[in-house]
N, C-alpha and C positions, 0 to 999 in steps of 0.2 A: 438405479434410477428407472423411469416407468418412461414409457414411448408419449412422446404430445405430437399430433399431428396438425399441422399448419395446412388445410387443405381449406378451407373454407376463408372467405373472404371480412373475417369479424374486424371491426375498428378497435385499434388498439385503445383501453384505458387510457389515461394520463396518471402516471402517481407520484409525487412530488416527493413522497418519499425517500424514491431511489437519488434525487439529488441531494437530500438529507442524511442519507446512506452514506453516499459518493463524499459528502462535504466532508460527514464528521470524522472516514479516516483520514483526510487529508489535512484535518485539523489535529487528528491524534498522531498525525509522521510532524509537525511543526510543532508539536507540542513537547516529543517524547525526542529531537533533534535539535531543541535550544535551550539546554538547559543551562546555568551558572556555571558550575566546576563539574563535570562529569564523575567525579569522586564525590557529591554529593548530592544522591539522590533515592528516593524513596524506592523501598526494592520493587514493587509494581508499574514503575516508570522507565524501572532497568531491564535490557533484554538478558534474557537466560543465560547464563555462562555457555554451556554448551546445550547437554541432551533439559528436557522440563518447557515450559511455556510463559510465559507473564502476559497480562493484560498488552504492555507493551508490543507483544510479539504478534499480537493479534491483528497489528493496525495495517499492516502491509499485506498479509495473505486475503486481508477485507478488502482492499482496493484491488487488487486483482477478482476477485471474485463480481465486484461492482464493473469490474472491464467485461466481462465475460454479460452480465445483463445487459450493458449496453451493448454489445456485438450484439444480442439479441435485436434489439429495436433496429441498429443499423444493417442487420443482415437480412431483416422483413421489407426494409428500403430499396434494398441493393436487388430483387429478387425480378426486377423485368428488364435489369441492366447486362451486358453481354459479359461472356469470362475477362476478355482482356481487359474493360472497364473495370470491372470489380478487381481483381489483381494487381489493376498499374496503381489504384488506388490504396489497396493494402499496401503495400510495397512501401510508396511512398511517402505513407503516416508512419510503417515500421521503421524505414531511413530517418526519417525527421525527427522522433522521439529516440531513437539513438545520438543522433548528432546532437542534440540537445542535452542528454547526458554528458557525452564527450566535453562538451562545452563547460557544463558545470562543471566538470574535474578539474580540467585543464584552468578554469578560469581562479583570479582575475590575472594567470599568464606570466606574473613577477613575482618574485616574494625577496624577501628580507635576508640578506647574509648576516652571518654574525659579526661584520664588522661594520653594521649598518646599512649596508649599499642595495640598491635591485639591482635584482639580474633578472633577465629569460627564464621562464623556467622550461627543464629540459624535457622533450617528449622522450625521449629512453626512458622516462620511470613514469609515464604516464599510466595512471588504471586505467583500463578499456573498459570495463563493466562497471556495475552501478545499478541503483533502484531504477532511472527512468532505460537505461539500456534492459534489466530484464523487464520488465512493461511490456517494451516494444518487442521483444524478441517472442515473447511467452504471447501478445496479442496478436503479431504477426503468422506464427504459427498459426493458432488458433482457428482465425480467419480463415485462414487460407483452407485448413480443416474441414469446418464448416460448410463452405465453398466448394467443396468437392463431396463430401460426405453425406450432407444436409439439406442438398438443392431443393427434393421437394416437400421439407420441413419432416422429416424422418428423423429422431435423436434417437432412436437405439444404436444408428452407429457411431453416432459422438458417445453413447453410452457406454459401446464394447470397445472403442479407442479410450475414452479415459480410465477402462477399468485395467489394459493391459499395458498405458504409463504409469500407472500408480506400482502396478503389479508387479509389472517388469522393471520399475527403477530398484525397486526391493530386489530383486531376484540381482540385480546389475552392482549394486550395493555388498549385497553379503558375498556373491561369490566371486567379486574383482576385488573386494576390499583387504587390506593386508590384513595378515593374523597381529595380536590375537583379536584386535578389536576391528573390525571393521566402520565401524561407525563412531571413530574417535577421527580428530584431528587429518593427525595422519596416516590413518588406515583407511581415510574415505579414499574411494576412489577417483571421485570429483578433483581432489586434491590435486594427485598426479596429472590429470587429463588437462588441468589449467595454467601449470607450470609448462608443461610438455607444449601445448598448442598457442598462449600466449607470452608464456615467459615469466620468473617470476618478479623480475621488474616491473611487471605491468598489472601486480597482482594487489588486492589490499593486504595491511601489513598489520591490523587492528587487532591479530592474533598474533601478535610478536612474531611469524614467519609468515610467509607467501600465501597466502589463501584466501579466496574470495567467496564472500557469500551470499553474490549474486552468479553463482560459477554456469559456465555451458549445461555441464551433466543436470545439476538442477534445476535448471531452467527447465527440465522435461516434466516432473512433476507440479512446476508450476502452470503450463501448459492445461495441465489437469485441471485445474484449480480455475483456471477461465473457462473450462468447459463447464466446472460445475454450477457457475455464473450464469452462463449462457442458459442452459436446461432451465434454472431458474426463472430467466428472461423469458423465456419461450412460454412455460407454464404460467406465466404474467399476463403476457399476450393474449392465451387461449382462454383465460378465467374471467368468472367475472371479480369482480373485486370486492367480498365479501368473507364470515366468519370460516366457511366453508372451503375457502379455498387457502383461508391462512395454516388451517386443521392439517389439511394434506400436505402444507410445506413442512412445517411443524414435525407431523411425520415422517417426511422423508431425511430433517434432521437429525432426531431422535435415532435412526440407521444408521445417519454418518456417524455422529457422535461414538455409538455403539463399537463398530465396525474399529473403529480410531481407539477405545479404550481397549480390548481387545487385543489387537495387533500392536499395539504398543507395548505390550512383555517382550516383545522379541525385534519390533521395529521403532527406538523412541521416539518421542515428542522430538522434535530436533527442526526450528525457525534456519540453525545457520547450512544445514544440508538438505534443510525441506523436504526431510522427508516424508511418504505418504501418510502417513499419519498425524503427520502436523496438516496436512492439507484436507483432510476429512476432518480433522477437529475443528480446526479453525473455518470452513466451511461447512458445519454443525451450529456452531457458535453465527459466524456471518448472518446465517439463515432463519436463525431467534432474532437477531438485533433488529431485520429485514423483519420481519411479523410485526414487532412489537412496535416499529416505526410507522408500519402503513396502519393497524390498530388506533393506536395511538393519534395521528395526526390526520389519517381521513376514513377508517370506516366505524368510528367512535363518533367524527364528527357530521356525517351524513346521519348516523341517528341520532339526530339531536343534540352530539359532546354532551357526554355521560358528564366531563368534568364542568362545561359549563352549568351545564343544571344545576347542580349540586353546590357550586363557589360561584354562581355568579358572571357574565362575561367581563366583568376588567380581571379576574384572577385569572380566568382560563386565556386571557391575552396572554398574562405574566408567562404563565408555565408552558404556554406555544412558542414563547419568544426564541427557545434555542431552536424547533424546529427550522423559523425565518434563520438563525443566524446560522445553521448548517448548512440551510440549503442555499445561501448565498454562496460558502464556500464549495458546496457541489456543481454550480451552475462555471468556476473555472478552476478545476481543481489542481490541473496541470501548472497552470500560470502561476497560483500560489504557492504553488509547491517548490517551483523554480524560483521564483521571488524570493522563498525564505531559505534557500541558500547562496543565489547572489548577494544576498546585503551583507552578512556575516564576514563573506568573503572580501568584498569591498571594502568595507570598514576596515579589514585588521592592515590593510595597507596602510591608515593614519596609526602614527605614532608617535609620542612624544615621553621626554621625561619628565620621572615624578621621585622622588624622595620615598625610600623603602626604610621599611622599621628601626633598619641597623645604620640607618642617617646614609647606606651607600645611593647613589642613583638608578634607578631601574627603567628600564623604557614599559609601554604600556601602550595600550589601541580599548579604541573608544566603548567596546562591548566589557572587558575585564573593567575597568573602569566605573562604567556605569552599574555594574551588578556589584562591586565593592562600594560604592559611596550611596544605591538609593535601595538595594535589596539587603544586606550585611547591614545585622545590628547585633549588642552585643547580647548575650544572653538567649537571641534567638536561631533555634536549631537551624546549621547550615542545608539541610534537606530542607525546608520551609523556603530558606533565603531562595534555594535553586526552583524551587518548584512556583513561586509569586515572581520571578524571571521569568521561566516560562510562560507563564499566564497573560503578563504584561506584552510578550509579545504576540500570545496568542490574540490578544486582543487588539493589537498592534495590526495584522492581515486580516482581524476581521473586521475591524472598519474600513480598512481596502476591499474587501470582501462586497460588505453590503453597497459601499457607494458603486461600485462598479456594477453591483444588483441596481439602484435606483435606477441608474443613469440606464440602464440595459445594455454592458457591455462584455457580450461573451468573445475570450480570446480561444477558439478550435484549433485542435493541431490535425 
């Protein structure tokens, strides 16, 4: 990454992009997180088994990345406030987007015994980590980084910091990792380090044994992965907002990419150990989608919209229209995010009986339900049924989305 110095007093752009950015992973985590029968679904919708990538795997290392721009904007804010203010205030967003996870684990707090009844449920086997726990841990980091590193907008040392997490998580990986494979299952060393520090009752179990993969150890290359955000953000601020400067990002992808295909014979693709190579790719990839968005939706349309010209303005509405409907889901993306797994969660507490094929009685909760009697038909492929379920509720948060856009109600953590 190349040095941008923040020395001069420029007003920053506005680019509606990055909340189009911001929306659309948090569209594609509710999207690729509600599906019908988890056994049925299109393999670009499914995360990787282990080592390789999918479209799917793309949608989280993006929102991290989109953390890391916005630390940018907020760290141009925070820069004539004192350390203890900037600090008590990290601190306290990185607490509060923890507990917030915590919450969603834990929640809705009862479940179902097999003899019908609630009970408590127990915190002995509670997960502690989670998508919004690593957020917060990998944002809080970051920050604090920044904040020290960065003070007078200097990013070669956030530059030679993310090159020796990236570096040294690899170097920490192959030679703590058991033989023969270090970068299986259970030869990561992440593995041990999470059982050992939190227990493996408190681990996720989605690998049929104790392993999580939102673990400590990789939280450090995700770390990275906000900084490579951040540079982004910084290079935003300093530019003007034209061909020129999409050119230079563009190029700084084409590197990561690079670098990522590469190191990848001897470091794989790997979303569930995040390793650095997934993190340069996927912030290669981030950093096209980011070009092609602000292209696309504003510096096409300050010349004139190439597409309105050409189709007319009611067409060039139509095919803006997901622009508006992403960047509604950007403007609260947290809120939605938690939204769409409180309800899941809620609902499967109503249950009642229903009559199963073989005439015995089955119990049932209102989501299996509802994807068996208005998505399930006969003849039509059950990936289809699963993926028009998603859809439906992707559309479901996005008319939460935009009215919360009309009305102007943004929820900040």
């Amino acid at each position: 990454m190349t040095s941008v110095q923040l020395d001069a007093p420029v007003k920053p752009e506005r680019y509606r992009s990055l909340d189009v950015f911001r929306g659309a992973t948090v569209a594609g985590m509710i999207l690729a997180n509600n599906p019908g029968p988890w056994s049925a679904m299109f393999p670009p919708l499914q995360h990787a088994k282990w080592h390789g990538c999918t479209p799917t795997d793309w949608v989280f290392p993006f929102f991290l990345f989109a953390v890391g721009i916005a630390l940018a904007w907020v760290w141009r804010r925070q820069q004539a406030l004192t350390d203890s203010v900037v600090y008590v205030q990290i601190l306290r967003r990185t607490l509060l987007l923890f507990a917030i996870g915590l919450f969603l684990n834990a929640f809705p707090f009862v479940a179902w015994t097999p003899d019908q009844q609630l009970e408590w449920k127990s915190l002995s086997n509670l997960r502690i980590l989670g998508v919004l726990q690593r957020i917060a841990l990998a944002y809080g980091i970051a920050a604090i980084a920044v904040r020290f590193f960065a003070r007078n907008g200097e990013t070669y040392r956030i530059s030679i910091l993310t090159a020796l997490l990236l570096f040294g998580y690899w170097i920490l990986c192959r030679a703590l990792g058991a033989p023969p494979d270090p970068y299986s299952l259970e030869g990561f060393v992440g593995t041990h380090v999470d059982r050992a520090l939190l227990g493996p009752s408190h681990l996720y179990r989605g690998e049929g044994v104790p392993f999580d993969p939102e673990g400590l150890l990789s939280t450090l290359p995700a770390v990275a992965q906000v900084f490579l955000g951040w540079w982004t953000g910084v290079t935003l601020l300093r530019s003007s907002k034209d061909e020129s400067l999409l050119g230079k990002l563009l190029l700084v992808g084409v590197h990561w990419l690079f670098i990522a295909s590469v190191w990848q014979l001897e470091f794989p693709l790997n979303k569930k150990i995040w390793t650095s190579t997934f993190v340069l790719h996927t912030s290669g990839l981030a950093l096209f989608a980011l070009c092609l968005l602000i292209y696309w939706g504003e510096i096409s349309k300050s010349n004139g919209s190439i597409v309105g010209a050409r189709l007319g303005n009611g067409i060039a509405r139509v095919l803006s229209y997901p622009f508006y409907f992403f960047e509604a889901f950007g403007k609260n993306p947290l809120f939605l995010f938690v939204l769409s797994g409180l309800i899941p969660r809620g609902l499967g507490l109503i249950r009642w009986q229903i009559e199963s094929e073989d005439g015995a009685p089955k119990w049932t909760t209102p989501l299996p339900w509802l994807y068996q009697n208005l998505f399930v038909g006969e003849g039509l492929d059950p990936r289809l049924s699963s993926l028009l379920y998603s859809l439906a509720w992707l559309g479901i948060y996005g008319m939460i989305a935009l009215e919360m856009d009309r009305r102007k109600w943004v929820i900040k953590v």
